[in-house]
N, C-alpha and C positions, 0 to 999 in steps of 0.2 A: 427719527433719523439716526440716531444714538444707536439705538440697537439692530437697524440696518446694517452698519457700519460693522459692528460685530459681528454680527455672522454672516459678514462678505468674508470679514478677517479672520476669523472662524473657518468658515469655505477654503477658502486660498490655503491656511495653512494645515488641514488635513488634505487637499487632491496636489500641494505644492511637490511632494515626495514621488507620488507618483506620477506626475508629469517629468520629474528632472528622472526618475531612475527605471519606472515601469511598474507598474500594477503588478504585483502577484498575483495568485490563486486565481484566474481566470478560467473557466471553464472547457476543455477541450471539447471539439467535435465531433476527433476520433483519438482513440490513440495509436499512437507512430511514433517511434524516436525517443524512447524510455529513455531517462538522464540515472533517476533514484526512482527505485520499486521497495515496496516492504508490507508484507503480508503477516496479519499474526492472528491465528484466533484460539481461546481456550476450551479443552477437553478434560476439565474439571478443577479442582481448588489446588493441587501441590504446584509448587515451583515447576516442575518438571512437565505437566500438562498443558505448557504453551507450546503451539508449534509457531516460527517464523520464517519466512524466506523474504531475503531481500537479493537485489540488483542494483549494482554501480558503476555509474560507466566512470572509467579514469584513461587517466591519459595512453595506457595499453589495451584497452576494450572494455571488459567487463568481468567484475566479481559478484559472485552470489553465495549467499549466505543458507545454509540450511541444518535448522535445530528442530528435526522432529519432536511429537511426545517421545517421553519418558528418557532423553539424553537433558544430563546437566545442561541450565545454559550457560555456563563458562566452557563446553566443547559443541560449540558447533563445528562443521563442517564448509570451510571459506575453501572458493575452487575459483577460477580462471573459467569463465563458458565461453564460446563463439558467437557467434551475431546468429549463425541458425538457432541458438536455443534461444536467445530473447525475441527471435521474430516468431517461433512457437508463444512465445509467452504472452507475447504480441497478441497475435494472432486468435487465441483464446481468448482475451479480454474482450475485443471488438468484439465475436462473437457474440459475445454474451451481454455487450454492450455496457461496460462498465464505466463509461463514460457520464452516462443514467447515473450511478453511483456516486455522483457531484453531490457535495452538503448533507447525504446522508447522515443523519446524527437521530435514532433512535433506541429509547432501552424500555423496559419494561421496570418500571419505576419499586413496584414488588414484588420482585423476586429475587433474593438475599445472595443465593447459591450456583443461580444459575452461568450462561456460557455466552460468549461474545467477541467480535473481532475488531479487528482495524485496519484499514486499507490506506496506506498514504502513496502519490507518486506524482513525479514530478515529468516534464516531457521536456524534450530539447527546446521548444518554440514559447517555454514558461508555463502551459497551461498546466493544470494541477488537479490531481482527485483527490479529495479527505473523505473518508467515510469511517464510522462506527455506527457498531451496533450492539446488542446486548439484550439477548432472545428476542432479535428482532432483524429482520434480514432483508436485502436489498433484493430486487428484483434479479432471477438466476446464482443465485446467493452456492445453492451447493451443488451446480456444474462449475463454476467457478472455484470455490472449494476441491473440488476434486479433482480437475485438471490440474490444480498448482500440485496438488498432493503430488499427484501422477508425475508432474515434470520435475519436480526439485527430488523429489524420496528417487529419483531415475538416476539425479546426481551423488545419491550419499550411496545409495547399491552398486554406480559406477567407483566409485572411491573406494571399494571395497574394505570400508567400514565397515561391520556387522551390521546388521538391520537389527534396528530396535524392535522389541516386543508386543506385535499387533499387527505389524504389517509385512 
């Protein structure tokens, strides 16, 4: 009875939180209503061989982040988009079903050198995608990849930034 008693009390006070405030990380069905987007994967060992793009929605719309390779990341590129480019970005996702991308968490345990991403985003409705990986890639991994490429490098060529070296 003793130890019933514990891990009722036990129970209650780990689901107590989420019953008073709500579960995080719950799995979406689709995505719709991007809140925070943030995209990063690397294209070799220097500092400079991360690319990232994130999305934030605030209280004027949306900001998006974009640090190709080979720009320091102390200058990215922070722009103001419209709701047409996050429903492109949108858009893309579903496609490709990134939704699937829920818990992904694989690497390739030996290999020292190699390359790898991280996908994190949140949606208006709470639901959530976390993914990494590390020479190891989620289902439509680099159509996804290369649509972001395509939509955010759309945003730093708009900016009339120089384009970095490669692209």
């Amino acid at each position: 009875m003793k130890r019933a008693s514990r891990l009722a009390l036990l129970a209650v006070l780990i689901l107590l939180p989420c019953l008073l405030a709500g579960c995080s990380g719950k799995k979406p069905k689709e995505i719709r209503d991007i809140r925070k987007f943030r995209f990063t994967y690397s294209c070799g060992m220097q500092m400079t061989d991360q690319v990232a793009y994130t999305l934030e929605k605030t209280g004027e719309g949306y900001t998006a982040t974009v640090k190709p390779q080979g720009i320091d990341p102390e200058q990215p590129l922070c722009v103001a988009v419209d709701e047409a480019f996050v429903q492109e970005v949108e858009e893309l996702l579903r496609k490709n079903r990134v939704e699937k991308w829920y818990g992904f968490n694989k690497r390739a345990r030996n290999i020292m050198d190699g390359i790898g991403f991280t996908l994190y985003m949140t949606m208006e409705n709470g639901t959530e995608v976390d993914a990494v990986g590390y020479m190891r890639w989620p289902e439509h991994y680099g159509a996804v990849e290369g649509g972001l490429d395509s939509l955010f490098m759309g945003l730093w060529e708009a900016s009339g930034r120089e384009m970095p070296p490669g692209y």
